[in-house]
VOBA-1610 file (N, C-alpha, C; in pm, whole numbers, padded with zeros to 5 digits, always signed):
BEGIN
Unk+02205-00172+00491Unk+02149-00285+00416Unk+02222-00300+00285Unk+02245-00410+00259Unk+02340-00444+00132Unk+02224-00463+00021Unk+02278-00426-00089Unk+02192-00440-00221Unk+02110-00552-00241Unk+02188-00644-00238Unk+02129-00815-00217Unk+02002-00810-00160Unk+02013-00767-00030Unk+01938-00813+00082Unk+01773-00754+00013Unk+01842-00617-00009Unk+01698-00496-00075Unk+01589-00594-00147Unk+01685-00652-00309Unk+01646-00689-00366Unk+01562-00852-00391Unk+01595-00917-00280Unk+01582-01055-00213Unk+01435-00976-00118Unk+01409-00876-00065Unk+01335-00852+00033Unk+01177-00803-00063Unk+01264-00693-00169Unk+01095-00653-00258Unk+01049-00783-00320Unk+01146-00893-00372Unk+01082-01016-00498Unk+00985-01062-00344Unk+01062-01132-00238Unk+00975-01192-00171Unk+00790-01135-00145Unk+00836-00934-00132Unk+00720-00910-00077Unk+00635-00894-00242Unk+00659-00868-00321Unk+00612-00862-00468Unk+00517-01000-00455Unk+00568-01113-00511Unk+00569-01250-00496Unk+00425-01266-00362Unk+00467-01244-00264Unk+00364-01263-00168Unk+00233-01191-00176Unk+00192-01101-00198Unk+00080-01027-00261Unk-00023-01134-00349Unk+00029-01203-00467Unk-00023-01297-00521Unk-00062-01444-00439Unk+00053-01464-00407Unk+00030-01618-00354Unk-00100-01550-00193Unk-00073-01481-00134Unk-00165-01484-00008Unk-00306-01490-00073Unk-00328-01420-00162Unk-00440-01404-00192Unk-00503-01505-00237Unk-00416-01563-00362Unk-00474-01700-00429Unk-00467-01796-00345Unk-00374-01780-00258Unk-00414-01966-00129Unk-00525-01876-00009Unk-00545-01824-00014Unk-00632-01739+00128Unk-00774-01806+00089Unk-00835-01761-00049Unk-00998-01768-00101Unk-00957-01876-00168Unk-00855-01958-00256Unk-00880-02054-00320Unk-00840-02232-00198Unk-00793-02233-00108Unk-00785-02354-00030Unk-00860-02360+00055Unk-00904-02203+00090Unk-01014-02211+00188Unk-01140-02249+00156Unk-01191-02260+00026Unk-01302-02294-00047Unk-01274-02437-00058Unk-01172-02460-00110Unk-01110-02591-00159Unk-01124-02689-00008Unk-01080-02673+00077Unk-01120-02714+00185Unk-01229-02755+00258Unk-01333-02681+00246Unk-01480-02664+00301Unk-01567-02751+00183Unk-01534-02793+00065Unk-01559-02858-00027Unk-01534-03000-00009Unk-01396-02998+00028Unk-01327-03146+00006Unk-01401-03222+00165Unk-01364-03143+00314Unk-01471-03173+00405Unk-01616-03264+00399Unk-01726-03159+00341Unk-01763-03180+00323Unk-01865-03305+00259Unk-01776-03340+00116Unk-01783-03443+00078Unk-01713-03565+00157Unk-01634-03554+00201Unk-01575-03682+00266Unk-01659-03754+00370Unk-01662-03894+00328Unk-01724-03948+00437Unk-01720-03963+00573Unk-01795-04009+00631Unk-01783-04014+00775Unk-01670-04139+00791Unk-01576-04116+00906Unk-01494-04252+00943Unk-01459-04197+01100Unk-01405-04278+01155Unk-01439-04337+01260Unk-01290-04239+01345Unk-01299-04194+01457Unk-01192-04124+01499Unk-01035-04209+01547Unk-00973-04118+01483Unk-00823-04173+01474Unk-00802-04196+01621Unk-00663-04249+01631Unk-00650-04285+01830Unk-00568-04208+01828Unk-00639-04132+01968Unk-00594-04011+02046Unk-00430-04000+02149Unk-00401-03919+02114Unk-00275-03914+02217Unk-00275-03872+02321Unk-00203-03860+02409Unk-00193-03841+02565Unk-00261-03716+02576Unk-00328-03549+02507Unk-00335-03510+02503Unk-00507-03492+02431Unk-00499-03571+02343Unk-00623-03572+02318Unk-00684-03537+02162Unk-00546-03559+02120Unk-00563-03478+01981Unk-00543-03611+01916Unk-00613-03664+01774Unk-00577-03735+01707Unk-00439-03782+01662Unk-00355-03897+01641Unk-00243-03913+01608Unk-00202-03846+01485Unk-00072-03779+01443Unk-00068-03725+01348Unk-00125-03570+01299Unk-00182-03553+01425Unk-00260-03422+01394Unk-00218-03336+01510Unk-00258-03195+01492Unk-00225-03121+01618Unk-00378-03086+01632Unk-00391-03027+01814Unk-00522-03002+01877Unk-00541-02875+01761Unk-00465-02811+01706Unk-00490-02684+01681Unk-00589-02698+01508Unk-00526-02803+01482Unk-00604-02856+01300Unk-00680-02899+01338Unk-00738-02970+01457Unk-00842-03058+01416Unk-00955-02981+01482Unk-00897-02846+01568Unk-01028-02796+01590Unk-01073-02705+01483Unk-00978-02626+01394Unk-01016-02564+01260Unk-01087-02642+01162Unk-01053-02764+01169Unk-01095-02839+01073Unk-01238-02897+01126Unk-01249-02892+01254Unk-01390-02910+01312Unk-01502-02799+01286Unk-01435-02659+01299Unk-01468-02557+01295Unk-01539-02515+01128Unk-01430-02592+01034Unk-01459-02543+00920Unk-01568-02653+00844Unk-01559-02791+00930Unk-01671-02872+00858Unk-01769-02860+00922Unk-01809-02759+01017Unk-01945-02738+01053Unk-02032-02613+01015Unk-01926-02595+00894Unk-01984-02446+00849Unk-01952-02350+00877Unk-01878-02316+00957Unk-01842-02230+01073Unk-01709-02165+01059Unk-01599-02129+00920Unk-01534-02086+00918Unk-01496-01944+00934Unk-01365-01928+00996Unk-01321-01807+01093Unk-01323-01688+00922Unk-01360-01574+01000Unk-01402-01450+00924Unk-01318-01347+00955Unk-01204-01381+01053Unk-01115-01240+01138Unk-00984-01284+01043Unk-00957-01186+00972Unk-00874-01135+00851Unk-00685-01207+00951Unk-00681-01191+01100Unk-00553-01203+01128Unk-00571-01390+01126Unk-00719-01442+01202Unk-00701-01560+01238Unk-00695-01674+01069Unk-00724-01639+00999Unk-00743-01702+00872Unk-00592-01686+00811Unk-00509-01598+00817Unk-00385-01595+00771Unk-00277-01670+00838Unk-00327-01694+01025Unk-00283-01695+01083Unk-00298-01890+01043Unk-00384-01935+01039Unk-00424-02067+00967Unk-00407-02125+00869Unk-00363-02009+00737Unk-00335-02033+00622Unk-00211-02198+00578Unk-00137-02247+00702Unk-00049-02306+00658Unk-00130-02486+00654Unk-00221-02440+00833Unk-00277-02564+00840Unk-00412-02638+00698Unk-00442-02526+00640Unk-00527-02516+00575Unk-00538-02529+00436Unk-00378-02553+00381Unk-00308-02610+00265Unk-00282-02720+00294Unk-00250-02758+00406Unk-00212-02877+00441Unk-00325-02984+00427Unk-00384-02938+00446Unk-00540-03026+00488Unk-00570-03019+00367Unk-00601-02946+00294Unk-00641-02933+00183Unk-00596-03041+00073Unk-00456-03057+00057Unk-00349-03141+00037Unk-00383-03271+00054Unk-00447-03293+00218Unk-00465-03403+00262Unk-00562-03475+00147Unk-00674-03386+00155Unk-00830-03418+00089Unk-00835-03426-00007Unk-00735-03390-00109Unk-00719-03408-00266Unk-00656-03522-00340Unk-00819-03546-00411Unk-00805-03672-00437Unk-00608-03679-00544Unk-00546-03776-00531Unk-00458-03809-00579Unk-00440-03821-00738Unk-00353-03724-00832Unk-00364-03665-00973Unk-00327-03821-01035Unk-00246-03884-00953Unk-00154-03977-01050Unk-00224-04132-01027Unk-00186-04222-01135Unk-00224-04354-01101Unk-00172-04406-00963Unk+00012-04405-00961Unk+00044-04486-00878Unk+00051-04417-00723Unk-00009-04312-00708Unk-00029-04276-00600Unk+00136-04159-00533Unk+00166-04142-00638Unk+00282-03984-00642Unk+00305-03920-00728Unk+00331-03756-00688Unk+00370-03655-00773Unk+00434-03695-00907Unk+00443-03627-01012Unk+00512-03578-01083Unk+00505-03463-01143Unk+00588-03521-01242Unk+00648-03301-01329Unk+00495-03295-01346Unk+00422-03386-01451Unk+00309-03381-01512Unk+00190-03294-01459Unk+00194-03319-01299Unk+00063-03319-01206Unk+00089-03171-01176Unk+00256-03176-01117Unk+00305-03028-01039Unk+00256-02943-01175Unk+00295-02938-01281Unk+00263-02871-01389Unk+00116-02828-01352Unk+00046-02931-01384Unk-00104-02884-01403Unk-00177-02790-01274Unk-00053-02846-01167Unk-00135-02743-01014Unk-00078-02649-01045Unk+00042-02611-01086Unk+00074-02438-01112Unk-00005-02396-01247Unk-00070-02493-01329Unk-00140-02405-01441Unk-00316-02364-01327Unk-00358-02421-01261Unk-00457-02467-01182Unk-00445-02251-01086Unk-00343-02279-01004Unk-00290-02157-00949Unk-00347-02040-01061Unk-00235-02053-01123Unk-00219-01952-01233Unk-00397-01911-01323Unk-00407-01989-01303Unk-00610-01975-01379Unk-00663-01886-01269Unk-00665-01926-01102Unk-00722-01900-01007Unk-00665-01742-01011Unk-00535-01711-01033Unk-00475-01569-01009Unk-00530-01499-01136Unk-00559-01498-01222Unk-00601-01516-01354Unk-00754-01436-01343Unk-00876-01546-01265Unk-00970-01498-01255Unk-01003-01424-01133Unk-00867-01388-01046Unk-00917-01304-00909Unk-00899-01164-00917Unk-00765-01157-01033Unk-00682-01060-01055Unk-00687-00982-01194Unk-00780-01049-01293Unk-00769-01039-01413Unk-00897-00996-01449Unk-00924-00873-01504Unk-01009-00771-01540Unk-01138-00875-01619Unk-01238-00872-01566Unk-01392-00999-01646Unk-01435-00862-01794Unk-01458-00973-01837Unk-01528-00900-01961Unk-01602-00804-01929Unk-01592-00698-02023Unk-01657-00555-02020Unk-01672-00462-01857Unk-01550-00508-01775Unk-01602-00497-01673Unk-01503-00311-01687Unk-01532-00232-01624Unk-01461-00081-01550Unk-01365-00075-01456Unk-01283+00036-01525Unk-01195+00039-01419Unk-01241+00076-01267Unk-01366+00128-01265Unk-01455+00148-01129Unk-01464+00019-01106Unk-01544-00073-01136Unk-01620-00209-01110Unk-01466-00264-01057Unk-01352-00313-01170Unk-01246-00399-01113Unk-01193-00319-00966Unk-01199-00229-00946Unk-01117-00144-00817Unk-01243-00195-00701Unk-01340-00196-00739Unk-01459-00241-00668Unk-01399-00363-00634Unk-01378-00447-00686Unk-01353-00632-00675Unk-01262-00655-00648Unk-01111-00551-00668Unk-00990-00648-00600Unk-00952-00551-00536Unk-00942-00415-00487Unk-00894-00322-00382Unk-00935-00395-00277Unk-01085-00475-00264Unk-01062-00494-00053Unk-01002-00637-00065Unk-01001-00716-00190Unk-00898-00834-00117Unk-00754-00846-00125Unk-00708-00712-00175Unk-00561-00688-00157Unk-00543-00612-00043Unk-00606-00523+00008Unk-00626-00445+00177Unk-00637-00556+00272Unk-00738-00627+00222Unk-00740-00772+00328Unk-00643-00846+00375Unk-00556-00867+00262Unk-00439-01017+00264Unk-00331-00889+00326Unk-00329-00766+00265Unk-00208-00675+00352Unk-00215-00640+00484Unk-00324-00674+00553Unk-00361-00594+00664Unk-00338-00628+00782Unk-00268-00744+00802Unk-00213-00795+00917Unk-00015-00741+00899Unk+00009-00819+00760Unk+00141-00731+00738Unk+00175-00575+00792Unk+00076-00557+00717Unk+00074-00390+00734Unk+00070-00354+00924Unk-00010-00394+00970Unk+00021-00404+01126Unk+00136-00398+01147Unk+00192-00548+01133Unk+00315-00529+01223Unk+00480-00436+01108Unk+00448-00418+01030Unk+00545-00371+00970Unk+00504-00178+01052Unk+00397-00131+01059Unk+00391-00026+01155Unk+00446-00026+01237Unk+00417-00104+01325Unk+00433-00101+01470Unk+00570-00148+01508Unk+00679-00222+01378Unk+00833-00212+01397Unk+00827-00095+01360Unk+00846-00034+01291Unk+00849+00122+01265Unk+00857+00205+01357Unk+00724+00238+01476Unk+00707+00277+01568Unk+00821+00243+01680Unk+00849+00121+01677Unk+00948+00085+01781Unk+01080+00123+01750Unk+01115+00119+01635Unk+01236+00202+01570Unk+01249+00335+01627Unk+01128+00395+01580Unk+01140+00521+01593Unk+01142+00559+01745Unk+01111+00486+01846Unk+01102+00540+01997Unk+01260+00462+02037Unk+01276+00381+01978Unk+01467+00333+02009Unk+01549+00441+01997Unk+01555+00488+01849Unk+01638+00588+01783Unk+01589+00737+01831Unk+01487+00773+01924Unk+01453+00877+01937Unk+01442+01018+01816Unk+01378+00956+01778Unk+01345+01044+01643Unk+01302+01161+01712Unk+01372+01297+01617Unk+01299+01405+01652Unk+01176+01406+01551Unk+01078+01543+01571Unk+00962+01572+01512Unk+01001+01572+01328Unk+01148+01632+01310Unk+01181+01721+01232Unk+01189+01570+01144Unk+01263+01473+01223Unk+01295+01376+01134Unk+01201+01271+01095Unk+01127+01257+01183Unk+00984+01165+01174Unk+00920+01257+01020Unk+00886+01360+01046Unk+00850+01412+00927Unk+00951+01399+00807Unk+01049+01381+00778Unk+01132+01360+00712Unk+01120+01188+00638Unk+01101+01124+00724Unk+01090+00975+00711Unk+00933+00955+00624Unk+00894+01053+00702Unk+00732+01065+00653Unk+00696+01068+00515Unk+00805+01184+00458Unk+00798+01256+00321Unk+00863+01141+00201Unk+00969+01061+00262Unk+01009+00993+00162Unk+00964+00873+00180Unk+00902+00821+00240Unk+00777+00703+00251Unk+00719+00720+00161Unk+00603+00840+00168Unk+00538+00920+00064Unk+00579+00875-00060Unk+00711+00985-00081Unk+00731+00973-00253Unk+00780+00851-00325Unk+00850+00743-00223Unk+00868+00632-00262Unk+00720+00547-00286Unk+00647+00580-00223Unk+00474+00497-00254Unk+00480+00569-00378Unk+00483+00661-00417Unk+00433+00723-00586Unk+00512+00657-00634Unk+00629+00662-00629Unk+00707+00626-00732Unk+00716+00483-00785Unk+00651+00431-00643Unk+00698+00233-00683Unk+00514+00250-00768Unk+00390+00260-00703Unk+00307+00367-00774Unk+00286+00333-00907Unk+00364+00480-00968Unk+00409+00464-01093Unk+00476+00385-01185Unk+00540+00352-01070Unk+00671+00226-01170Unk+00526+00054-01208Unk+00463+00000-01104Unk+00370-00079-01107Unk+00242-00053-01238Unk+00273+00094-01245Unk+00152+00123-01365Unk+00229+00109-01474Unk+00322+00158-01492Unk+00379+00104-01629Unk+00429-00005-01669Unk+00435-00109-01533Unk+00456-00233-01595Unk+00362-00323-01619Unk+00232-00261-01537Unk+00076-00331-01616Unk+00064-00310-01727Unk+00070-00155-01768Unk+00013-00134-01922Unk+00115-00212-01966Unk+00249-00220-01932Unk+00335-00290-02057Unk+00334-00487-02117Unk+00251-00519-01952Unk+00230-00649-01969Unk+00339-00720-01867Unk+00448-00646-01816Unk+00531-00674-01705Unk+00514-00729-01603Unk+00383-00713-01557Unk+00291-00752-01408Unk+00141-00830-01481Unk+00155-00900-01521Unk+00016-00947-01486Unk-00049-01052-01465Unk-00172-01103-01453Unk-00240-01190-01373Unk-00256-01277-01495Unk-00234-01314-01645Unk-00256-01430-01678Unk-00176-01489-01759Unk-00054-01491-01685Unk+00061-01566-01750Unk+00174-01549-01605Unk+00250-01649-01609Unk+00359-01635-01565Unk+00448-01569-01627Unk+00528-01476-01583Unk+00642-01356-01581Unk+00758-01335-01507Unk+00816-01430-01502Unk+00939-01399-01433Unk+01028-01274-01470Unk+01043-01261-01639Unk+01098-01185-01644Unk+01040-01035-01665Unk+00903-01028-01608Unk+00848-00927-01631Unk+00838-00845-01508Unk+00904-00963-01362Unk+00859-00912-01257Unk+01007-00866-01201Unk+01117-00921-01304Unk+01237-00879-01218Unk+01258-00728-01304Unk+01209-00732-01407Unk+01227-00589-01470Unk+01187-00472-01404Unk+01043-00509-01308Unk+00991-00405-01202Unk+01102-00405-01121Unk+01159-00498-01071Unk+01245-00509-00938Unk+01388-00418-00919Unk+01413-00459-01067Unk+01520-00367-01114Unk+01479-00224-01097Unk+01340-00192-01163Unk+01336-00027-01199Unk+01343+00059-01033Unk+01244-00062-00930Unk+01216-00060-00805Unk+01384+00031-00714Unk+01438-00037-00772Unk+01576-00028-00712Unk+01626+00132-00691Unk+01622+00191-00783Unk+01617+00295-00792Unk+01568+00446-00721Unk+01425+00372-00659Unk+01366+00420-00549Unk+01402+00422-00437Unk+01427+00259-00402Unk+01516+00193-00285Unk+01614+00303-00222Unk+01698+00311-00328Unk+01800+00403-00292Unk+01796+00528-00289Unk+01743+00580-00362Unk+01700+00754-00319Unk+01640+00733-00216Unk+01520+00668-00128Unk+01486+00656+00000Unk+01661+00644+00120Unk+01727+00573+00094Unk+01809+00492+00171Unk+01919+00686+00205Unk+01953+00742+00051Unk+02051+00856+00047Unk+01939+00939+00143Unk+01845+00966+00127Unk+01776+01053+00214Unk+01788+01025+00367Unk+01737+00922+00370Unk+01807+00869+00583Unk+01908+00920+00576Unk+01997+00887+00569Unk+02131+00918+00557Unk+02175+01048+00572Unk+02100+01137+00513Unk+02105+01243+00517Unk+02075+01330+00682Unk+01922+01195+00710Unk+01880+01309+00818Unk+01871+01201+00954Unk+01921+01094+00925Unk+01949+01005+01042Unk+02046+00990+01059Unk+02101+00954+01203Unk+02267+00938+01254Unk+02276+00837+01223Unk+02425+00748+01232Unk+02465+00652+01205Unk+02396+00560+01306Unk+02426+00637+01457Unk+02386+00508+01508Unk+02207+00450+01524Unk+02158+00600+01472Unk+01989+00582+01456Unk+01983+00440+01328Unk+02069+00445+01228Unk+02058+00368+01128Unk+02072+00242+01152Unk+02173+00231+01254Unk+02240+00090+01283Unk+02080+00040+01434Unk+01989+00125+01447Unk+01897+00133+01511Unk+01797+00030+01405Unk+01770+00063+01324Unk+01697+00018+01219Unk+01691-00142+01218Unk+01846-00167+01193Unk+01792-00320+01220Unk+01801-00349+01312Unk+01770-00353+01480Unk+01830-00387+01575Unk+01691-00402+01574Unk+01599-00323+01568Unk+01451-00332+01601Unk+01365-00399+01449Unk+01420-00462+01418Unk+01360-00572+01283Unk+01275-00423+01194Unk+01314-00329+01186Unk+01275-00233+01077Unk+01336-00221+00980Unk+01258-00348+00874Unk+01359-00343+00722Unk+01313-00237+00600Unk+01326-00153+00540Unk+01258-00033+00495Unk+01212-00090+00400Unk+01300-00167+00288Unk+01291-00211+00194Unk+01092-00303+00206Unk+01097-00380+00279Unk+01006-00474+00311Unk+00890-00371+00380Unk+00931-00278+00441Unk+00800-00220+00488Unk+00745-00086+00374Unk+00845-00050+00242Unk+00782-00019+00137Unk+00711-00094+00080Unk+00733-00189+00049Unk+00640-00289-00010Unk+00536-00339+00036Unk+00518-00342+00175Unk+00413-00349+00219Unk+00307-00291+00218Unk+00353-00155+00288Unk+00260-00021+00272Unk+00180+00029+00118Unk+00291+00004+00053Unk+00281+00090-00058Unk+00140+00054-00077Unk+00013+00197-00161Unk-00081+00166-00176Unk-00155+00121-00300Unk-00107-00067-00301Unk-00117-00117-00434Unk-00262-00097-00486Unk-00350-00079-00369Unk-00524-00095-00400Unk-00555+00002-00490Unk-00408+00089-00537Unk-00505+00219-00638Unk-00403+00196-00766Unk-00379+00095-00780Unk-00275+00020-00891Unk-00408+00050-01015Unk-00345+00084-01176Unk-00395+00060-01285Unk-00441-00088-01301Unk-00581-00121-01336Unk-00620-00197-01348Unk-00581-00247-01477Unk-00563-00391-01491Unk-00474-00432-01597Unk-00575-00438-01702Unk-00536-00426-01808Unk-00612-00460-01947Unk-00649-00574-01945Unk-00800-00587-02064Unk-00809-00719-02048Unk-00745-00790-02102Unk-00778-00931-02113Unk-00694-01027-02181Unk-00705-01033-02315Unk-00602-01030-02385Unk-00637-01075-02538Unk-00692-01220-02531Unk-00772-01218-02642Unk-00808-01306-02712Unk-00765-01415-02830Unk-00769-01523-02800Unk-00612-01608-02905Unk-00725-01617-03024Unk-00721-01628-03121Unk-00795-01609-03255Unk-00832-01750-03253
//
């Protein structure tokens, strides 16, 4: 794996942690809202198939599903929906601008809109404990990981029965999994306390500073394979979509992350 690729692979999975979460509970609400209120009108004309024009059978039965109250509760099928469900959402929102399109103005205010929502999902409530916050966002970060986390296993697994891993080396793979979770871990706690990572501001440059330190890990993981995997076990790795880089980040166990400080207060 080339450096590039590493570093292109943690921003994406970094990056995704936030956004799943904030579009998962905030469009899905947003949705069942906008429904709701909308009036009754009259059904669009159907295609050879039976699905409204413009629509697929697959939205309009979610969307049937979700205006009857009745929205899906299975952690894979809701992620698995997540795209139709922005979309729609999209649909139902009333229009920011006079003449009926985007601008900087509007896009602005939906990423300040985002950014509030990540803000209050992610961002420590008044007087609240570091018990209480681990209480409130450990299961909806387990939640939004937990389909990832699936299949990033189970390439793993398939890796490992390609490349015929011995015992010696599975345990080996095992150990620096391990210390790379502490270490990225650690590296995530010091960029909370420092203000590097957090939920109420945008940080670009707070998040490539993790990415950078991240790197570091990357590669002491990568010298260790190397050490105890053959070449062609390695060249195994990607053949079976097992990207390490991406399945550290996945795994890693963010749910026991330092809970961030609260927010200052502007005078």
């Amino acid at each position: 794996m080339n450096i590039l690729k590493r570093h292109v692979a943690l921003l994406v999975t970094s990056a995704a942690l936030l956004v799943v979460i904030a579009w998962q509970f905030r469009e899905n609400r947003r949705l069942q809202r906008a429904l709701a209120a909308r009036p009754h009108t009259a059904t669009a004309p159907a295609t050879a198939e039976g699905a409204p024009v413009g629509d697929s059978g697959g939205d309009a039965s979610e969307r049937a599903r979700v205006a009857g109250g009745k929205p899906s509760r299975d952690p894979a099928s809701m992620l698995g929906k997540l795209d139709q469900a922005i979309r729609a959402a999209r649909d139902a929102r009333p229009d920011p601008s006079p003449a009926g399109g985007g601008d900087d103005d509007s896009r602005e205010s939906r990423r300040e809109q985002r950014q509030k929502f990540i803000r209050m999902m992610l961002g420590r409530l008044d007087g609240e404990s570091d018990e209480a916050y681990r209480a409130r966002v450990a299961p909806l970060v387990t939640f939004a990981l937990a389909r990832p986390r699936e299949r990033f296993e189970q390439r793993r697994k398939d890796f490992e029965a390609a490349a015929e891993l011995t015992p010696e080396q599975h345990d080996e793979l095992d150990r620096a999994v391990a210390d790379a979770h502490g270490e990225l871990l650690a590296l995530a706690n010091k960029s909370i306390a420092a203000g590097d990572l957090t939920p109420y501001k945008r940080n670009p440059r707070g998040v490539l500073a993790f990415l950078g330190g991240a790197v570091t890990t990357v590669d002491s993981v990568d010298a260790r394979l190397k050490k105890s995997l053959s070449a062609q076990q390695l060249e195994l790795m990607d053949q079976t979509g097992f990207d390490l880089v991406e399945y550290l980040g996945v795994t890693a166990p963010w749910e026991k992350a330092t809970p961030p400080p609260a927010e200052a207060k502007t005078p």
